[in-house]
C-alpha positions as CSV (number, residue, x, y, z in Angstrom):
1,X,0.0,0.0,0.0
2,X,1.6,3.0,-0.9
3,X,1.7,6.5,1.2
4,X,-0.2,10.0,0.1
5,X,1.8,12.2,-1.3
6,X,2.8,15.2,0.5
7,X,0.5,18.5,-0.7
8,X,2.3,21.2,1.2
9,X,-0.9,23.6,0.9
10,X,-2.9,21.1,2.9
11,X,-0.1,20.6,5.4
12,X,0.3,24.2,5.8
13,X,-4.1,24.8,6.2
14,X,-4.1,22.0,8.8
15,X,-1.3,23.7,10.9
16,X,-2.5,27.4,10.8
17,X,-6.3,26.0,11.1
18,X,-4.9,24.3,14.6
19,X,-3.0,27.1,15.4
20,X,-6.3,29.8,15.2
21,X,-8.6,26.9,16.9
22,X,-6.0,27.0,19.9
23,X,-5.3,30.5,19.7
24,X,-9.2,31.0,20.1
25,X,-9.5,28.0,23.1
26,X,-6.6,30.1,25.3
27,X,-8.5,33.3,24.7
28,X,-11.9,32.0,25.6
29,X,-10.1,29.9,29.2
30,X,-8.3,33.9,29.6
31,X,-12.1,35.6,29.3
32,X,-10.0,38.2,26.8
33,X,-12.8,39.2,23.8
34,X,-10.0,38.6,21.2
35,X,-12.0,35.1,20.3
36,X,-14.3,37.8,18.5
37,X,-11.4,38.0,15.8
38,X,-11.9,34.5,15.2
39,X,-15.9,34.3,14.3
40,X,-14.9,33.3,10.8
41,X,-13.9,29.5,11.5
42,X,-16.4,28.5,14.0
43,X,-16.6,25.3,12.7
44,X,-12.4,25.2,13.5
45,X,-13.0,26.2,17.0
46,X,-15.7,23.8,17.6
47,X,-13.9,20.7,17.0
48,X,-13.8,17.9,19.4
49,X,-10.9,18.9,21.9
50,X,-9.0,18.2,25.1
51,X,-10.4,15.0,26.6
52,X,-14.1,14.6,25.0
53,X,-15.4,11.7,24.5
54,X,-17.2,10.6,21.3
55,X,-19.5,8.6,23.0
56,X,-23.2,9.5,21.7
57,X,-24.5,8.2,25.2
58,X,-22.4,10.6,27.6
59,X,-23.8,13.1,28.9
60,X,-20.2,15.1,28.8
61,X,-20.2,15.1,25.1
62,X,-20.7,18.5,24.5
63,X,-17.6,20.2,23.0
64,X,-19.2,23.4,23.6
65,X,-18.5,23.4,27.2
66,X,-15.0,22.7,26.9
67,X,-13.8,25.4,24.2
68,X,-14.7,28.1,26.3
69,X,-13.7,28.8,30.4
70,X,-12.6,25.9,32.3
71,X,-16.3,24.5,33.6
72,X,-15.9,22.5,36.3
73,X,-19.3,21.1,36.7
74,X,-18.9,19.2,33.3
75,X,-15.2,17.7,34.1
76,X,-16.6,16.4,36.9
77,X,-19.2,15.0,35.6
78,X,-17.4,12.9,33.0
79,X,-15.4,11.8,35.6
80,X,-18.6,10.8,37.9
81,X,-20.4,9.1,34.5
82,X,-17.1,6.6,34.7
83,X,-16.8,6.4,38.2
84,X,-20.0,4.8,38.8
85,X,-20.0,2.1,37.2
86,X,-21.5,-0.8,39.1
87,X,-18.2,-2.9,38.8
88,X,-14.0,-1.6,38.7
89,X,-13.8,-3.9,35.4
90,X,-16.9,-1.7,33.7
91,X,-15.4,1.5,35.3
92,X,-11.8,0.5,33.2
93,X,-13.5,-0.5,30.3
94,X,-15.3,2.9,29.7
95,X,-12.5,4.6,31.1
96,X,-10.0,2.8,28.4
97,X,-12.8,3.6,25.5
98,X,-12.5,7.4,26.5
99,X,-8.9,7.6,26.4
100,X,-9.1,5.8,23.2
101,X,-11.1,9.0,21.7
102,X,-8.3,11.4,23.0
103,X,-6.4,13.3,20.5
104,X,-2.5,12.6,20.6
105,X,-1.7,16.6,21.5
106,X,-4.4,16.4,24.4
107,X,-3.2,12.9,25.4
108,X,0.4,14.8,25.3
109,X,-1.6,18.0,27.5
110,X,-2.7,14.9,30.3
111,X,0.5,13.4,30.5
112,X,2.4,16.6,31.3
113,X,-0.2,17.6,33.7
114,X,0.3,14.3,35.7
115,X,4.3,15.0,35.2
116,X,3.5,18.3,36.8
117,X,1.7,16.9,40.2
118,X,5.2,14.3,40.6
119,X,6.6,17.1,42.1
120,X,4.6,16.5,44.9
121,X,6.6,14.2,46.6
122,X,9.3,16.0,46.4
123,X,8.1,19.2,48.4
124,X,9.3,18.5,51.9
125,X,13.0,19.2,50.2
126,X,12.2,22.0,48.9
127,X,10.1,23.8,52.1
128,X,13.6,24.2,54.0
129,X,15.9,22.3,56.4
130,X,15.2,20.8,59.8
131,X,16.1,23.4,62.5
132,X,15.8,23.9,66.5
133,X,13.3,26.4,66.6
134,X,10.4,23.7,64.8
135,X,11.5,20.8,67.6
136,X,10.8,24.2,70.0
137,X,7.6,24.1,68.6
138,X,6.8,21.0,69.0
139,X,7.6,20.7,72.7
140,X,6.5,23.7,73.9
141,X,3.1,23.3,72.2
142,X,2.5,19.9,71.0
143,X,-0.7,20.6,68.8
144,X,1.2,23.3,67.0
145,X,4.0,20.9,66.2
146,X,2.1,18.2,65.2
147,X,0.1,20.9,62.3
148,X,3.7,21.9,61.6
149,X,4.8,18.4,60.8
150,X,1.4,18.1,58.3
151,X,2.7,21.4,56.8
152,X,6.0,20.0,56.2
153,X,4.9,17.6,53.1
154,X,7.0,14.9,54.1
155,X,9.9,16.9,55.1
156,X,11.8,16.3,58.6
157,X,11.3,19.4,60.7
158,X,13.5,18.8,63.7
159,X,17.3,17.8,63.6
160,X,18.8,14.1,63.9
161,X,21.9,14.7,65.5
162,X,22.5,16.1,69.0
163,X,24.5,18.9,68.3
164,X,21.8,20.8,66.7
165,X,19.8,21.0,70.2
166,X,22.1,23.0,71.6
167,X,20.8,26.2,73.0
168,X,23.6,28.8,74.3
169,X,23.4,30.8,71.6
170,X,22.3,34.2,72.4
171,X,19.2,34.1,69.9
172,X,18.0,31.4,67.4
173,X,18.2,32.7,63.3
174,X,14.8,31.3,62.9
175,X,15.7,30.1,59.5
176,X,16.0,33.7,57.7
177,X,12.1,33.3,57.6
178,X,11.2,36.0,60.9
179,X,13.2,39.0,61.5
180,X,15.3,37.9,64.4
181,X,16.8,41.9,65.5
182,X,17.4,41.8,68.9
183,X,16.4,45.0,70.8
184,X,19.6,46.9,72.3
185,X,18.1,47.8,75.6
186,X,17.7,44.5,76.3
187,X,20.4,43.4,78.1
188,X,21.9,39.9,77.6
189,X,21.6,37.6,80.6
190,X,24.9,34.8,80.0
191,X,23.5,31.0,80.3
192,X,26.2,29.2,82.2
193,X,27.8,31.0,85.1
194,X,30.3,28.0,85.8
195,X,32.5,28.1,89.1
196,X,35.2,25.5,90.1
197,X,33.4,24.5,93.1
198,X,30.3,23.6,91.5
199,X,28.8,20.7,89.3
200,X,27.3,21.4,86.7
201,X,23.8,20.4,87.6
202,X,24.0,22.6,90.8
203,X,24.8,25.6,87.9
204,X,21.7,24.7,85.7
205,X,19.3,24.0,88.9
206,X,20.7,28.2,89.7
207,X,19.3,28.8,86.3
208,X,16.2,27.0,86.9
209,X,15.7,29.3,90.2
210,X,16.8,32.6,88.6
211,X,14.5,31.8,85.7
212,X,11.7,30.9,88.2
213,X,12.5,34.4,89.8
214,X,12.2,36.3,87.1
215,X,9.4,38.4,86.7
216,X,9.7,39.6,83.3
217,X,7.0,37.8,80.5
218,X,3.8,37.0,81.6
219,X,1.6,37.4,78.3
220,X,-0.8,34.0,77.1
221,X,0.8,34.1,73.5
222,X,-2.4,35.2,72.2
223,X,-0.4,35.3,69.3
224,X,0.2,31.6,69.3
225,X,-3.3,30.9,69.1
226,X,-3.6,32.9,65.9
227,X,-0.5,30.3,64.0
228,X,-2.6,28.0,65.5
229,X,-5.7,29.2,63.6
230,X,-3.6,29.8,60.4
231,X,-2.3,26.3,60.6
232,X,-5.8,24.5,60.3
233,X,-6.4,27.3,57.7
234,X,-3.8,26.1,55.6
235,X,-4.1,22.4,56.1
236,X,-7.9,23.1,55.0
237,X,-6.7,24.5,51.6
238,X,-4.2,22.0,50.9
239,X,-7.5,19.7,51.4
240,X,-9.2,21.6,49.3
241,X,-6.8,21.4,46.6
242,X,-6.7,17.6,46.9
243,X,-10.6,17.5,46.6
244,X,-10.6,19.7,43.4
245,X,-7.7,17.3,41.7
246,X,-9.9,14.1,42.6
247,X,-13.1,15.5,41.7
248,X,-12.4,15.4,37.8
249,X,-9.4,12.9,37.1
250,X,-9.1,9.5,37.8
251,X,-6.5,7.3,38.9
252,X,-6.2,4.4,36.4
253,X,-5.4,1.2,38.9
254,X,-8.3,2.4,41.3
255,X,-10.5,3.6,39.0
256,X,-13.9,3.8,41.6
257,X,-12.0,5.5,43.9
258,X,-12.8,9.2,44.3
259,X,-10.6,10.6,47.3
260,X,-7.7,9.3,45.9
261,X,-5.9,13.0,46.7
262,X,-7.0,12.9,50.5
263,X,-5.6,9.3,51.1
264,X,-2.1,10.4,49.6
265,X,-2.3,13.7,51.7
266,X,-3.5,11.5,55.1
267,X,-0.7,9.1,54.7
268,X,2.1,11.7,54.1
269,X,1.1,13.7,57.1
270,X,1.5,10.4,59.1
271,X,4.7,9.6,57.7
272,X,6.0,12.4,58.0
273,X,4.7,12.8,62.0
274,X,6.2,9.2,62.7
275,X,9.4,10.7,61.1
276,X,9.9,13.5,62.9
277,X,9.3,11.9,66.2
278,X,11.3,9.1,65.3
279,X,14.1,11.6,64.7
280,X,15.0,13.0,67.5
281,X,18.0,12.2,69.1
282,X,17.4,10.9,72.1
283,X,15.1,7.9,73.6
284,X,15.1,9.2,77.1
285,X,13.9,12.9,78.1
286,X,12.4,13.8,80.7
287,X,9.9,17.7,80.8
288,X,9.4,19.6,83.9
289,X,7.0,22.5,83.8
290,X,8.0,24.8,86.3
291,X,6.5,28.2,87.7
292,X,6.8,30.0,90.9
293,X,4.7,28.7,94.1
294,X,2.8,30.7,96.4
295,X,3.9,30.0,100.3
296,X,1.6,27.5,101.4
297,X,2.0,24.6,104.2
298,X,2.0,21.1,103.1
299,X,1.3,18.0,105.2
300,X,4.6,16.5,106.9
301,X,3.2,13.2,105.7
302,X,3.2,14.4,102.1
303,X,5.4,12.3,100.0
304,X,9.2,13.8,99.6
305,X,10.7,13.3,95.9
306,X,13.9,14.7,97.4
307,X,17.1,12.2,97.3
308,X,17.8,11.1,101.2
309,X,21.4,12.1,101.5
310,X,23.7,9.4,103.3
311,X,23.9,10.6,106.7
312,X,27.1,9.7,109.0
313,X,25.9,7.1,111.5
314,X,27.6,6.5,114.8
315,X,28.7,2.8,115.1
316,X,29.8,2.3,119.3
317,X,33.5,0.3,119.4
318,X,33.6,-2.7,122.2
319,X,35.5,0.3,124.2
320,X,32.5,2.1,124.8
321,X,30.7,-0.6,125.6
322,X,32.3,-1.6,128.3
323,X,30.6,1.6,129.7
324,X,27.0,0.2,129.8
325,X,28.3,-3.1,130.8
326,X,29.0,-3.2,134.3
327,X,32.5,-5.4,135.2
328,X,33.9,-5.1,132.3
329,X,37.4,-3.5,132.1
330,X,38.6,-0.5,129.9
331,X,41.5,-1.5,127.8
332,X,41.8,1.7,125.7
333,X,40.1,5.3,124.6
334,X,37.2,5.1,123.2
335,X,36.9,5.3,119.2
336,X,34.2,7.0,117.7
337,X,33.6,5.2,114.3
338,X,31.5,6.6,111.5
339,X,30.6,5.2,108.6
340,X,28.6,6.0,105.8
341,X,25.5,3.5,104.8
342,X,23.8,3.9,101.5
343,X,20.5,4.8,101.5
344,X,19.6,4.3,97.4
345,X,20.4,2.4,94.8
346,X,23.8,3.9,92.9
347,X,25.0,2.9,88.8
348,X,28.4,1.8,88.4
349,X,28.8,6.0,87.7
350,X,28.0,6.4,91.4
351,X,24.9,8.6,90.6
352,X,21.5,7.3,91.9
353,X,19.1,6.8,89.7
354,X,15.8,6.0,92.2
355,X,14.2,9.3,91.6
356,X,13.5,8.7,87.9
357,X,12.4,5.2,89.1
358,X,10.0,6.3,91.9
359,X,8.4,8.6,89.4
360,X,7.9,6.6,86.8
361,X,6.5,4.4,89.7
362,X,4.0,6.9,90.4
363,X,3.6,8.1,94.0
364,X,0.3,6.9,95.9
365,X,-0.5,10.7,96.9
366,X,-3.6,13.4,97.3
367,X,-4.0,15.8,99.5
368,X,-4.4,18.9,100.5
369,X,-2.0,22.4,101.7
370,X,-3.2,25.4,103.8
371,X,-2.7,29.1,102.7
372,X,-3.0,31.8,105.8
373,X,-5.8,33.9,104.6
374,X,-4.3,37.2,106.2
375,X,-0.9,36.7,104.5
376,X,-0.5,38.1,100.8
377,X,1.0,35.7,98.3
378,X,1.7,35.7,94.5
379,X,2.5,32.5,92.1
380,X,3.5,32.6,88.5
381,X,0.9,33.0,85.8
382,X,2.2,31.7,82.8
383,X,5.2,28.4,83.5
384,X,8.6,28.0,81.6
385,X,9.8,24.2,80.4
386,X,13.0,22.4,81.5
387,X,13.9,19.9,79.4
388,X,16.5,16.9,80.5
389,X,17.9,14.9,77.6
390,X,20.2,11.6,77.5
391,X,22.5,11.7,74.7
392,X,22.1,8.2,72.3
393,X,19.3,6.1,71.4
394,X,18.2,2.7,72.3
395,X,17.8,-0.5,70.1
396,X,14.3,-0.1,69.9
397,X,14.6,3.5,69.4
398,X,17.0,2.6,66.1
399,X,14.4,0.1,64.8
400,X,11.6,2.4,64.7
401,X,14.2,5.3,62.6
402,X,14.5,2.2,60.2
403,X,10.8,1.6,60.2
404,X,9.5,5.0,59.2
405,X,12.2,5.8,56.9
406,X,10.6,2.5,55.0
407,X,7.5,4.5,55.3
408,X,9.1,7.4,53.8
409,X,10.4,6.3,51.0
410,X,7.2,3.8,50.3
411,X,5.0,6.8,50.5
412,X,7.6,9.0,48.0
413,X,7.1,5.7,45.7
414,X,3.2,5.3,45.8
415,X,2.8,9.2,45.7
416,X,4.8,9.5,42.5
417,X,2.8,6.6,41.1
418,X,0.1,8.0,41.8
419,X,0.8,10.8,40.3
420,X,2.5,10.0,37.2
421,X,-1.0,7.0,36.8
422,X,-3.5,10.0,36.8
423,X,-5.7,10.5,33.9
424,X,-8.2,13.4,32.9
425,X,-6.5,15.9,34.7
426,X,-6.0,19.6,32.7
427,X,-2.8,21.8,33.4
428,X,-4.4,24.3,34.7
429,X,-6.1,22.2,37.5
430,X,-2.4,20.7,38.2
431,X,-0.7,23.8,38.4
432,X,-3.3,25.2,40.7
433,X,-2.9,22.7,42.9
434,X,0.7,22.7,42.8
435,X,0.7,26.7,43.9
436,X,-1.9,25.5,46.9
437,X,-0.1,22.4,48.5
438,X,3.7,24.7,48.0
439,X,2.2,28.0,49.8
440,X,0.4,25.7,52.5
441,X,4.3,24.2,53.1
442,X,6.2,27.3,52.9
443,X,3.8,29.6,55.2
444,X,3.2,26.5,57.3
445,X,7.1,26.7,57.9
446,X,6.6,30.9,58.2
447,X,3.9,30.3,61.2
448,X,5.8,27.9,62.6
449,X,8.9,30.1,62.5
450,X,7.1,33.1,63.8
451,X,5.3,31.2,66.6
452,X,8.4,30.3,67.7
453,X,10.0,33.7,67.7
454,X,7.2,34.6,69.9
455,X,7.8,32.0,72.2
456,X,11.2,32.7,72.6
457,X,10.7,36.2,74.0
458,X,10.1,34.9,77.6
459,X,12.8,32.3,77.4
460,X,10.2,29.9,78.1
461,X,12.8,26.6,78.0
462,X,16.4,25.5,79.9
463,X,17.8,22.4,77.8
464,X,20.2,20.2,79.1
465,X,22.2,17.1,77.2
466,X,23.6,14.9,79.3
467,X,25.8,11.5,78.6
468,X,23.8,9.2,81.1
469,X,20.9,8.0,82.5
470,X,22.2,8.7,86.0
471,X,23.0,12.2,85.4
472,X,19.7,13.1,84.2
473,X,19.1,12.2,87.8
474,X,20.9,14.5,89.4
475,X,20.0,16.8,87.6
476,X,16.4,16.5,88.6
477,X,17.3,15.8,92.0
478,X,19.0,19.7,92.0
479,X,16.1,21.3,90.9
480,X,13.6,19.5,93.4
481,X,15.5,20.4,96.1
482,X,15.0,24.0,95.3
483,X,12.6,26.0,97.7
484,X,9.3,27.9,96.4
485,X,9.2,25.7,92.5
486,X,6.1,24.3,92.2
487,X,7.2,21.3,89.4
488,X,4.8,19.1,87.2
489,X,6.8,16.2,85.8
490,X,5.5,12.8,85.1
491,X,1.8,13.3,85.9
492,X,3.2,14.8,89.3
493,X,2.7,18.2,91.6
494,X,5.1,18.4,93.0
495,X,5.5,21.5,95.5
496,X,8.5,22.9,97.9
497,X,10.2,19.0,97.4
498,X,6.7,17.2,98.2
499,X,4.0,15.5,96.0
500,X,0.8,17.0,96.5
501,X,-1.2,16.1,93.7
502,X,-1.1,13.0,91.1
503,X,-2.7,13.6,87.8
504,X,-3.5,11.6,84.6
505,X,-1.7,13.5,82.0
506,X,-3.1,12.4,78.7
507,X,-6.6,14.6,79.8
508,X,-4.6,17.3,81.0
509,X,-4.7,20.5,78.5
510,X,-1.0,21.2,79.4
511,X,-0.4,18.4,77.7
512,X,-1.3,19.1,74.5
513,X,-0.8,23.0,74.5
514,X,2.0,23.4,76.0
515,X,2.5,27.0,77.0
516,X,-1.1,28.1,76.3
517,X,-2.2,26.4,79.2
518,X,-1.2,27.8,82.4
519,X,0.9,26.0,85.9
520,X,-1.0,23.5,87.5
521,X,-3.7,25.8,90.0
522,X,-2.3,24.9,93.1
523,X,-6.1,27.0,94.8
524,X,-7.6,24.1,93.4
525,X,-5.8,21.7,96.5
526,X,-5.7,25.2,98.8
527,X,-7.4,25.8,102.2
528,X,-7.7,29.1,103.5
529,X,-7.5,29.8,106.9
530,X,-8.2,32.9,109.0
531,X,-4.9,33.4,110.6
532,X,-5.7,35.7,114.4
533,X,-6.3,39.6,113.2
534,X,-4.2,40.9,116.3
């Protein structure tokens, strides 16, 4: 069979009759009037474009609707006509006879619109790098970090390595994102002020006091609550985005399924959350939120947290017993022995670790304190964090890194599948959707970023990284033995060195927000008495 010949006339028609028809179709989606200058080949514009099917029986098989605007009402229902389907192996088969009526340029047109949305995936790299501030975020406010993480697209938020949780610089950069110019006046208090004579636990608990005695920030981060808002805000429009790209295109191996979008977006923002808290550098940390107490009296019988110190004990020699034993002779001067006997369990470091123990325990405690009616008293209103960290990771800590980096990387795969499988989608549906789900990830990192910074005004959090278990003991043990702290740690109240209250901690807003929700109301366990008026 031999070819036509090539008429170069009729080559040159086709290609300037497709050029004007386009040319019209762009103008008409812009809402410019310029389609006016084309009213002489109507019959050119009208042709059969971009993904309609030549089925006499749909009901989406008016080209009409499709030269003009983008109409959304009639891309989506094409896409319902095929979706419902009584059976998956009906839905492919009208699916497949559509695509079989789709011109080669708009079959091109689909292709690179489902190129387009691969990029997806890929966002979390390109939001920014994981920094101190976000894991600031995160444990200073737990809800906030959490919408941070589903804002991050898959990205990891807080550092993996210890070194980047170290907090003696004078002021954090907050990633270039919020302006971070400090205000001269302000007067730069130093961190560490480290003596030879002292540990240095004994130097952070004197931190832990000072900060507790500071007066200075007292605000609710009202502020807070407005990245909060912004947050849900923009998770809400990256949802909306991923309803608007399902609603008209269908994925080709689940071809019934019509939140296709969501499922990808849900199972990102899980990776990504089991990521980030799989991250972190350390399997053992321990939060105290502390605030200043009002001077109350607690019952002596209240439970002490406070590490018995070993206590010289006189041990009597046979010498002085021969003095309370009547005929018996003295043969020399009497010795006075002492000896130290240990009082809790020590590591092979020396250091005890029986305080983390009894409160992981729980104490057995509830009670009450008294508060002299006639005597003023003040507490703080807003708490700061203190923050005890073991340097390392356990086994099962390192198994569960492995674990949802798998995840990762499965959920990179199946998104770019996904993706890269869709069919029916226009360009300008994926490059809206791309400009959604990129400013929900970069603002999402901008609130986070500035929620910080107002966080960090107060100095609301003392971090410490230590090398052992039994350090992190002593630590804690310092800063319970200071006078006036009223401490929660480990569902605990714990006030002046005593536990006066035992709470459960998952229904506790402090919890879940952090700093929003203020010290534990110590009025709530308080009875006043009317001390004599004289």
């Amino acid at each position: 069979m031999s070819a036509e010949p090539f008429i170069f006339h009729q080559a040159l028609e086709s290609i300037v009759a497709d050029t004007v028809r386009r040319s019209a179709l762009i103008c008409r989606r812009l809402g410019s009037p310029l389609p006016i200058l084309f009213t002489g080949i109507n019959k050119v514009v009208a042709l059969p474009n971009n993904l309609v099917s030549r089925n006499p029986t749909s009901s989406s098989q008016d080209p009409e609707s499709l030269t003009g605007p983008f109409e959304w009402s009639s891309w989506n229902r094409r896409a319902d006509d095929i979706r419902h389907n009584a059976t998956r192996e009906q839905c492919m088969i009208e699916l497949n006879a559509l695509l079989a009526t789709i011109a080669p340029l708009d079959m091109a047109s689909a292709t690179g619109s489902s190129g387009a949305l691969t990029l997806l995936p890929t966002a979390g790299a390109l939001i920014g790098a994981p920094s101190k501030e976000l894991w600031v975020v995160y444990k200073l406010m737990p809800v906030a970090g959490v919408l941070s993480m589903m804002l991050s697209l898959g990205g990891n938020i807080v550092p993996t390595e210890a070194s980047g949780y170290q907090m003696k610089a004078p002021r954090f950069s907050y990633g270039g994102l919020v302006a971070s110019r400090s205000n001269e006046n302000d007067a730069e208090e130093p961190d560490d002020l480290q003596t030879t004579d002292e540990p240095d636990s004994q130097v952070f608990a004197n931190m832990v006091e000072r900060r507790a005695k500071d007066p200075r920030g007292g605000q609710r981060f009202v502020r807070v609550w407005y990245g909060i808002i912004l947050q849900l805000c923009w998770i809400g429009v990256v949802m909306t985005a991923c309803w608007f790209a399902g609603s008209g295109s269908i994925l080709v191996w689940w071809c019934k399924g019509w939140g296709w979008m969501w499922l990808w977006y849900l199972t990102l923002a899980a990776s990504s959350i089991l990521e980030n808290c799989a991250g972190v550098p350390f399997t053992d940390q321990w939060t105290l939120r502390v605030s200043r107490a009002p001077r109350v009296r607690i019952s002596d019988d209240a439970p002490s947290v406070r590490q018995p110190k070993s206590s010289p004990v006189f041990l009597q020699t046979e010498e002085s017993l021969s003095d309370e034993i009547p005929g018996r002779s003295k043969s020399g001067p009497t010795v006075k022995v002492f000896e130290e006997i240990p009082l809790v369990r020590r590591t092979a470091s020396g250091r005890s670790t029986e305080i983390l123990d009894v409160l992981k325990a729980g104490f057995n405690c509830q009670g009450q304190v008294i508060r002299d009616g006639n005597e003023p008293w003040s507490s703080s209103r807003v708490p700061f964090y203190v923050i005890i960290s073991v340097e390392g990771i356990s086994r099962s800590h390192a198994t569960l890194r492995v674990f949802s980096k798998a995840i990762t990387i499965g959920v990179y795969v199946t998104g770019t599948a996904i993706f890269a499988s869709t069919q029916l989608l226009y360009m300008s549906v994926a490059v809206t959707v791309l400009c959604l789900v990129l400013s929900a990830g970069i603002f999402g990192r901008v609130i986070a970023m500035y929620m910080a910074s107002e966080m960090m005004k107060t100095k609301p959090v003392l971090h410490r990284v230590v090398k052992s278990r039994g350090l992190a003991a002593e630590y804690i043990d310092r800063i319970l033995n200071i006078d006036g702290l009223a401490v929660e740690v480990m569902g605990h109240v714990i006030l002046n060195g005593r536990c006066i209250e035992r709470y459960n901690q998952i229904f506790r807003l402090s919890n879940w927000f952090g700093l929003l929700a203020g010290p534990y109301d110590i009025n709530r366990l308080t009875i006043v008495t009317q001390g004599d008026s004289r």
